[in-house]
PAVOGU-235782 format. One line per field, with one value per residue (C-alpha): residue number from 1; chain; x negated, y negated, z. Coordinates in steps of 0.2 Angstrom, whole numbers, plus 2048, in hexadecimal, padded with zeros to 3 digits. Example, Ala and Ser with C-alpha at 12.3 -4.5 7.8 and 13.67 -1.06 7.14 Angstrom:
<sites>
nr	(1 / 2)
kette	(A / A)
c1	(7C2 / 7BC)
c2	(816 / 805)
c3	(827 / 824)
</sites>
This chain:
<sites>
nr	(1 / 2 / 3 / 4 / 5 / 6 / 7 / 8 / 9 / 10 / 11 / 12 / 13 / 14 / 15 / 16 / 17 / 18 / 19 / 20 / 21 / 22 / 23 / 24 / 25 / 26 / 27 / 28 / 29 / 30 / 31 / 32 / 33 / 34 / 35 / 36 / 37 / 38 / 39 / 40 / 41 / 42 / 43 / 44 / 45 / 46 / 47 / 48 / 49 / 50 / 51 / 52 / 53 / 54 / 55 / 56 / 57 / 58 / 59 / 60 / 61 / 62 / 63 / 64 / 65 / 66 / 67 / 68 / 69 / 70 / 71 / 72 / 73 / 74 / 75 / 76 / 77 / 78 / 79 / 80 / 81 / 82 / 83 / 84 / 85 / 86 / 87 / 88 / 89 / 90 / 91 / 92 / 93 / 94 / 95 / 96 / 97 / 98 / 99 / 100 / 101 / 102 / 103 / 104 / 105 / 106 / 107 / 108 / 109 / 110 / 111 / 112 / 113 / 114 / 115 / 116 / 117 / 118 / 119 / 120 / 121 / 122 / 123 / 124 / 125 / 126 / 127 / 128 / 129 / 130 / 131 / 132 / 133 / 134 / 135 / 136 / 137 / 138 / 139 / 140 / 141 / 142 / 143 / 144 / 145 / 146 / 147 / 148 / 149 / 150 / 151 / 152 / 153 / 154 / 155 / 156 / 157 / 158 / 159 / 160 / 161 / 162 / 163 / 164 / 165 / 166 / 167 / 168 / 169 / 170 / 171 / 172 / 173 / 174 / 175 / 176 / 177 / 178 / 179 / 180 / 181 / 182 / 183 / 184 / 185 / 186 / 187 / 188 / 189 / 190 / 191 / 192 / 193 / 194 / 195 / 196 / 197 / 198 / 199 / 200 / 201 / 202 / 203 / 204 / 205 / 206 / 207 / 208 / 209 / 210 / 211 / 212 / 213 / 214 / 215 / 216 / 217 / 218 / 219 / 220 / 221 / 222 / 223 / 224 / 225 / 226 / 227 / 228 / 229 / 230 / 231 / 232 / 233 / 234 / 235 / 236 / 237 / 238 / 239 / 240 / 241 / 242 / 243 / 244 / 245 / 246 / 247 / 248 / 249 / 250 / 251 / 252 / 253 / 254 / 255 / 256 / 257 / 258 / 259 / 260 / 261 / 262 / 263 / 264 / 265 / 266 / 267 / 268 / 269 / 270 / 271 / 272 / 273 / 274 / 275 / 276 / 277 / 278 / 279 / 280 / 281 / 282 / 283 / 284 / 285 / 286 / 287 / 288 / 289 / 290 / 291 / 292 / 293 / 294 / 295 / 296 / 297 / 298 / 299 / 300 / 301 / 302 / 303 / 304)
kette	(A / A / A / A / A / A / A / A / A / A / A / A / A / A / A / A / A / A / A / A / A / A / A / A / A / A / A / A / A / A / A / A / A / A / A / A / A / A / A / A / A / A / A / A / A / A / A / A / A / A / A / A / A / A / A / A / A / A / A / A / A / A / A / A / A / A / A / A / A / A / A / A / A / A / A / A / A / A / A / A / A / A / A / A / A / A / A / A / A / A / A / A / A / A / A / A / A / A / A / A / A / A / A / A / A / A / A / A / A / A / A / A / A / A / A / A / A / A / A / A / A / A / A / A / A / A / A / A / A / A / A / A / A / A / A / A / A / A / A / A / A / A / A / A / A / A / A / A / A / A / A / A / A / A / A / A / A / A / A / A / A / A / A / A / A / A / A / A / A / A / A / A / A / A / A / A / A / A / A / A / A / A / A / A / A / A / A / A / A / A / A / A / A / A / A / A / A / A / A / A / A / A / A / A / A / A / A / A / A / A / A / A / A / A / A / A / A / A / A / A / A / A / A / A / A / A / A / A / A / A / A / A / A / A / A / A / A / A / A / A / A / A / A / A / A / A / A / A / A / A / A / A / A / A / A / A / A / A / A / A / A / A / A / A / A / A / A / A / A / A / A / A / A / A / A / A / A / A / A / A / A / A / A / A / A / A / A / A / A / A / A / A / A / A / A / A / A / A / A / A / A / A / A / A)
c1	(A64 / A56 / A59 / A49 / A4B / A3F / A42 / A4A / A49 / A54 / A4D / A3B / A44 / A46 / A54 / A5C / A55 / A5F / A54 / A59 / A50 / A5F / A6B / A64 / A6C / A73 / A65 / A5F / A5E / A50 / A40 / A37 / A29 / A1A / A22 / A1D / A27 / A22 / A30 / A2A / A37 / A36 / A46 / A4E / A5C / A65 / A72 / A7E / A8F / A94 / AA5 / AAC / AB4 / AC5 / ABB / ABC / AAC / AA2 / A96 / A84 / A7B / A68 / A64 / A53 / A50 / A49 / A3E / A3A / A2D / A33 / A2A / A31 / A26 / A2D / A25 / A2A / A26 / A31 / A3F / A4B / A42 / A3B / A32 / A31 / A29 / A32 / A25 / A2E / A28 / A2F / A28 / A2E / A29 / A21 / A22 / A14 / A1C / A11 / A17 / A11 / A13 / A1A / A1D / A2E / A35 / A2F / A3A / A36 / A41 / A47 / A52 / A56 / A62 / A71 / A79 / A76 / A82 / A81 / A89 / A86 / A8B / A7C / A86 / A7A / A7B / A6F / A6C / A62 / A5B / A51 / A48 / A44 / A34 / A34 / A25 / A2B / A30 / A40 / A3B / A31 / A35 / A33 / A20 / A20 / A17 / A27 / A35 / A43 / A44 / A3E / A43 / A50 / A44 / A4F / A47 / A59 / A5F / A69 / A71 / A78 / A81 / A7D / A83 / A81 / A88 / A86 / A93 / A97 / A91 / A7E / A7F / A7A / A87 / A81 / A8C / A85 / A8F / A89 / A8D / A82 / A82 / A78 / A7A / A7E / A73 / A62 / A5B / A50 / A49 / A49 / A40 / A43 / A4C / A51 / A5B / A69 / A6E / A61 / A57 / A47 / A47 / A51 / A4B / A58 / A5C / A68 / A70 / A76 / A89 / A89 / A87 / A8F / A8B / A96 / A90 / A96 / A89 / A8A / A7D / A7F / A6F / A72 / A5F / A50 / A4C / A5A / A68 / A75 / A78 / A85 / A88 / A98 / A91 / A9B / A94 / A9B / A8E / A97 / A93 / A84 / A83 / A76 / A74 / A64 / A60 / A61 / A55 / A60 / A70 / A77 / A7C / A86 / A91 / A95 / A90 / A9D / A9F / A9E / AA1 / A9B / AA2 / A94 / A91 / A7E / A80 / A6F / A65 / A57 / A47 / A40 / A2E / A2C / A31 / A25 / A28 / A35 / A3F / A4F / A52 / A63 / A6E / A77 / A85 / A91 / AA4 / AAD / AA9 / AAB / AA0 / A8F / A87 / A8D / A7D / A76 / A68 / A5C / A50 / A44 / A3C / A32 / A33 / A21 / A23 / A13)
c2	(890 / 89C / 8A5 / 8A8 / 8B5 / 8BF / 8D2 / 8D6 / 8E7 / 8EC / 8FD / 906 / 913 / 913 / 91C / 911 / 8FF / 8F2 / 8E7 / 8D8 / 8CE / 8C5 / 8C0 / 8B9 / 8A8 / 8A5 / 89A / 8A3 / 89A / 894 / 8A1 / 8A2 / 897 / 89C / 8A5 / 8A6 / 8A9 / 8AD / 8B4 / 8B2 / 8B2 / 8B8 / 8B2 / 8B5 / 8A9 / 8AF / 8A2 / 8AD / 8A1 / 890 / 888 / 87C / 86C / 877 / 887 / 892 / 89C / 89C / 8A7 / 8A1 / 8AA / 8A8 / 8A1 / 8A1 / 8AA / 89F / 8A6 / 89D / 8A0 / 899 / 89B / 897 / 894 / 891 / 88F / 88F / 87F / 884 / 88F / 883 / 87A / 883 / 87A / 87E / 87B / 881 / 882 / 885 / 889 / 88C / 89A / 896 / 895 / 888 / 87E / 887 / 897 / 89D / 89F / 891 / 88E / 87E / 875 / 875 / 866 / 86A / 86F / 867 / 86E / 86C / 877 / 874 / 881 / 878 / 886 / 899 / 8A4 / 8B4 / 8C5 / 8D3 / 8C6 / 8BA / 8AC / 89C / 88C / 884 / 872 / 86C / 861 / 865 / 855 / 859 / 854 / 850 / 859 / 862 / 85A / 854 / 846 / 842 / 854 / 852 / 850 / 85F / 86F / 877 / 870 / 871 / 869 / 871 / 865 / 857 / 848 / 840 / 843 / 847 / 84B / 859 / 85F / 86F / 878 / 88D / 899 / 8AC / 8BA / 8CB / 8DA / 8EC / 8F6 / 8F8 / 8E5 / 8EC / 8E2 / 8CD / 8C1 / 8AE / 89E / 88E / 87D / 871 / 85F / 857 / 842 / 838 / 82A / 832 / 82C / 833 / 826 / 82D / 82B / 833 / 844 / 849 / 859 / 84B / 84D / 83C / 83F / 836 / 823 / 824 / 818 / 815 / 820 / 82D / 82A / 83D / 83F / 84B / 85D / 869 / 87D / 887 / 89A / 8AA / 8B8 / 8C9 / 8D7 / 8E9 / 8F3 / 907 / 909 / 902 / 901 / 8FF / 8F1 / 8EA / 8D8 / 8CC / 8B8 / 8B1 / 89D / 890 / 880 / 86F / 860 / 850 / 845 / 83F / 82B / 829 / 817 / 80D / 80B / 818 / 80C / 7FB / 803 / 802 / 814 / 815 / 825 / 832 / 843 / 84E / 857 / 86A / 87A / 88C / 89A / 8A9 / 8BA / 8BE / 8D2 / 8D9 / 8E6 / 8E8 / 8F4 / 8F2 / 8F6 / 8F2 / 8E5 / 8D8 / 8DE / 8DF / 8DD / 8D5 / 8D8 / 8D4 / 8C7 / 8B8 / 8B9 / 8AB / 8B0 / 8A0 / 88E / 87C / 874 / 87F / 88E / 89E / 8A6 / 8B9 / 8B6 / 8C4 / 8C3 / 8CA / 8C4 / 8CC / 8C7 / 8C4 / 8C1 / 8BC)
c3	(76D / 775 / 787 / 790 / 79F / 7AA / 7AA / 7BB / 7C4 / 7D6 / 7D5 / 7D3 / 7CC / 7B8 / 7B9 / 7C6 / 7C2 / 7BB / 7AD / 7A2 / 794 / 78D / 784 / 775 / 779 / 789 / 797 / 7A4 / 7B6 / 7BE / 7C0 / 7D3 / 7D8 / 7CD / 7C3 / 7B1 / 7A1 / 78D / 783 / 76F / 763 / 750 / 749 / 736 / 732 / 720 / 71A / 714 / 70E / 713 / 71D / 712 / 71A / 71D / 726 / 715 / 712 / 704 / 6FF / 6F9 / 6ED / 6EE / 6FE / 705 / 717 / 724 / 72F / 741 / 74D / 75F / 771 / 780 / 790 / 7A0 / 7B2 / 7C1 / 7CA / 7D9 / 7DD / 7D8 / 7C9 / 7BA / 7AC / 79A / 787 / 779 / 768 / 758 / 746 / 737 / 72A / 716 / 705 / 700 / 6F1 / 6E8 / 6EC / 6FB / 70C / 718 / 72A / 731 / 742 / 749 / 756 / 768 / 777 / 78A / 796 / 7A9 / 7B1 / 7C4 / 7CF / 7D2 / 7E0 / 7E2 / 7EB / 7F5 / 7F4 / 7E9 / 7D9 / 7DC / 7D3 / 7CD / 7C5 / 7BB / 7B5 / 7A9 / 79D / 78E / 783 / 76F / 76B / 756 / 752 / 742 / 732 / 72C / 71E / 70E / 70B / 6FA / 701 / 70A / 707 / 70F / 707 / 715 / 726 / 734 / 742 / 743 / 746 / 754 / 766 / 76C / 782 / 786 / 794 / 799 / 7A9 / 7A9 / 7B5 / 7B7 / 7C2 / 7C3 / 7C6 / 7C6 / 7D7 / 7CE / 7CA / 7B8 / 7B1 / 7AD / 7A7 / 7A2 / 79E / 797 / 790 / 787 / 783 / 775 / 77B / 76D / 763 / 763 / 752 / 742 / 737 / 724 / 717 / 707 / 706 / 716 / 721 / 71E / 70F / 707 / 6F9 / 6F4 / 6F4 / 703 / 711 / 723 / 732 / 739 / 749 / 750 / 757 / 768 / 765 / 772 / 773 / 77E / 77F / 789 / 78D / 794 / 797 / 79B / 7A3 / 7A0 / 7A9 / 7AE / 798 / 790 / 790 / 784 / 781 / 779 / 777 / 76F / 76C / 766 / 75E / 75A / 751 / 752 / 740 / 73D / 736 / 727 / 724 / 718 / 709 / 6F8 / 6ED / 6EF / 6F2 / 704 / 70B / 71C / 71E / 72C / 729 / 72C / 73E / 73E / 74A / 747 / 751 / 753 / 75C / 760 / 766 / 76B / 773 / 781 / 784 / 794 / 795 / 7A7 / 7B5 / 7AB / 79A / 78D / 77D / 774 / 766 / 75B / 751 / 751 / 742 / 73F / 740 / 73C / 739 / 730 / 724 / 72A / 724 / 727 / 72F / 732 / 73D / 743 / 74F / 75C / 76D / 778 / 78A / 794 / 7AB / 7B2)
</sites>
């Protein structure tokens, strides 16, 4: 869940202008025609306690930190589509106890303009569509240099509706609103241990339930450098079904569904109308059989 935005200035005037970068999660709408946007994110992700099955947290003792390398670039092929890629990496210690980098799944995006109003709010919807590409691991990880999965092996669709609006007299004040839609049935073939829960000799597939993500963002601009930033985002993954064969026993079971409730508050330097930073956390408030995350991260935002 990564929001790629170009800085926006309504001033010349530092002290005056009104610039965003963010929020850390919520979709930005559609950039102008030939527009061109690179917002590199370094991102930390510490497991920190586990939600049991009746939404009780656990703490875990021990747990590696994930670090994730993750770069949006988005173009804009009109004013009303923009285009996108999405790579992903993963940075983790391997099983000989160095630190190795390895691919992530890919991300291919459309986003098409849906309706833009007129006023002082500038209100916009956005449609679009983004297509994961399996291009990191999720299997034989017992194989692996880097033992954990570091994509989901199914090339899944999603869909999702974005608006934003923005208010107060300076307009420094921008609010974002969105709802995702993972489609159901996209399939991994496993082999071996696996990020579902199968362990070596394993041999079948996994058929992915729908996943929805629902997230609220608001920034506030004090001047043309500095800005504050918040997302409250809700997740929901439907159960997964495992089905093959553990050596020659049969295996069919439904993993079970899981939501996660976090809060992702930030903050903004803006270098200039084309340059800028993010930089914050999303940290998991409440949730069912997941991780309890703390996830630090950092972007900085390129317009071209």
């Amino acid at each position: 869940m990564l929001a790629t935005t170009s800085a926006q200035a309504q001033t010349q005037d530092d002290t005056e202008a009104v610039r965003f970068t963010g929020p850390l999660v919520s979709s930005a709408p559609p950039l102008p025609k030939g527009a061109l946007n690179i917002e590199p994110y370094l991102i930390n992700t510490q497991t920190v306690a586990r939600y049991d099955s009746k939404g009780d947290r656990h703490d875990v003792d021990g747990a590696t930190d994930d670090w994730q390398i993750s770069v949006p670039i988005q173009y804009g092929a009109s004013d009303r589509l923009t285009l996108a890629v999405t790579l992903n990496a993963a940075y983790e210690p391997g099983r000989d106890g160095q630190w190795a980098l390895a691919a992530g799944d890919t991300r291919l995006s459309a986003s098409w303009l849906l309706a833009q109003g007129k006023g002082a709010q500038q209100p916009k919807l956005t449609l679009s569509m983004h297509q994961n590409l399996t291009t990191g691991q999720h299997d034989r990880l017992e194989l692996r240099r880097v033992p954990g999965p570091t994509g989901s092996g199914a090339d899944s669709t999603t869909l999702a509706l974005d608006g934003q609006a923005y208010f107060l007299p300076r307009r420094n004040l921008r609010r974002r609103a969105g709802l995702a839609w993972r489609l159901p049935g996209a399939n991994a073939g496993l082999h071996g241990q696996s990020g579902y829960d199968t362990h070596a000799g394993f041999k079948g597939n996994a058929e992915l339930g729908q996943g929805v993500v629902a997230n609220l963002g608001t920034e506030y601009s004090f001047n043309g450098h500095w800005a504050l930033a918040s997302d409250l985002v809700y997740e929901h993954e439907s159960g997964t079904r495992v089905r093959g064969l553990a050596g020659m026993a049969p295996v069919d079971e439904t993993l079970p569904s899981s939501w996660r409730l976090s809060i992702a508050p930030a903050a903004e330097y803006h270098w200039s109308d084309n340059a800028g930073m993010i930089f914050g956390a999303l940290m998991s408030l409440d949730g069912r059989n997941t991780p309890a995350i703390v996830s630090p991260q950092v972007a900085v935002n390129l317009s071209f």
